[in-house]
C-alpha positions, 0 to 999 in steps of 0.5 A, spaced: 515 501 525 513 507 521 508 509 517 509 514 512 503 517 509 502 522 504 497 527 504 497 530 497 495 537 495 487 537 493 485 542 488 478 544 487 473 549 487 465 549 486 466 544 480 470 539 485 476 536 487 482 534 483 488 531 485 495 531 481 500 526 483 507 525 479 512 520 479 519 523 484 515 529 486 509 527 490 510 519 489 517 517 491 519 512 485 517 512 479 510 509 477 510 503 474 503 500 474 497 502 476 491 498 478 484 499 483 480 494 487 472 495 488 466 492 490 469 488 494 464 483 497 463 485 506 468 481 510 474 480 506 481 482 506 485 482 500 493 482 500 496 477 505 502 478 501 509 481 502 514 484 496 521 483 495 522 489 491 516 493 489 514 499 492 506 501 492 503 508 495 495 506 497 489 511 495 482 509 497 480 514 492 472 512 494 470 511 501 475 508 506 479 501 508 484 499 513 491 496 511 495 492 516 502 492 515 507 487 518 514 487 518 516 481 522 516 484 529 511 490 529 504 490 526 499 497 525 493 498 522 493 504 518 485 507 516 485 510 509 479 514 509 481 521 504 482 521 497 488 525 497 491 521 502 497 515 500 500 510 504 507 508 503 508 500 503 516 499 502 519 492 500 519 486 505 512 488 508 506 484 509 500 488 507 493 485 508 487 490 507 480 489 509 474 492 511 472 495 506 466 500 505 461 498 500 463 504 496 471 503 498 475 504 491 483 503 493 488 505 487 495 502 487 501 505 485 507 500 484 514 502 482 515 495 478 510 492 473 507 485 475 512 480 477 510 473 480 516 472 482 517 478 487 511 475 491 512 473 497 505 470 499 506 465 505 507 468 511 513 463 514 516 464 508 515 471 509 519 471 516 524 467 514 525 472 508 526 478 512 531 475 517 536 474 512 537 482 512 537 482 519 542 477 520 549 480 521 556 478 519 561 478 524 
């Protein structure tokens, strides 16, 4: 499985730090829909859902998160811990985040707007959804 994390160019000088992010230049898709996760309570994991179609970039923008991706034959456990970092997250990848630092706040980038129907939120079903691509026609 490979990982594609983002390292974004921080601007900054004695007022602070500043990170740009555009849509095709720095994200590869277009932002549909942003949104963040903060105080989450210690202990849980967030996520445990998959996308048909959607694509995210994941910034823990404040203190630090883990993300375990899955892609039905390889696990890995992805630390986001710098601001000006993003995790690319494909379609068909189950994701699930968790510990959380007290202060974490993880922004998500998304390339579609919200659409119940491209969650895949049971994991067996998640399985049986990416072995139709794989499956080769003879």
């Amino acid at each position: 499985m490979q990982v594609i994390k983002y390292v974004f160019q921080p601007h900054g000088d004695k007022r602070g730090q500043l990170v740009a992010l555009e849509e095709f230049v720095d994200i590869p898709f277009k932002i549909k829909r942003v949104y963040y996760m903060y105080n989450t309570i210690e202990g849980v994991t967030r996520g445990h859902h998959a996308h048909k179609s959607l694509e995210q970039i994941l910034i823990c923008i404040h203190g630090s998160c883990k993300v375990r991706l899955d892609n039905g034959e390889e696990k890995k456990v992805v630390p986001l811990e710098k601001p000006y970092e993003g995790l690319y997250i494909s379609n068909n990848m189950w994701r699930e985040m968790f510990e959380f630092s007290p202060d974490a706040v993880l922004m998500v980038l998304a390339s579609e707007v919200y659409d119940e129907n491209d969650y895949i939120r049971d994991y067996d079903e998640f399985l049986k959804f990416i072995s139709k691509d794989k499956k080769i026609v003879k």
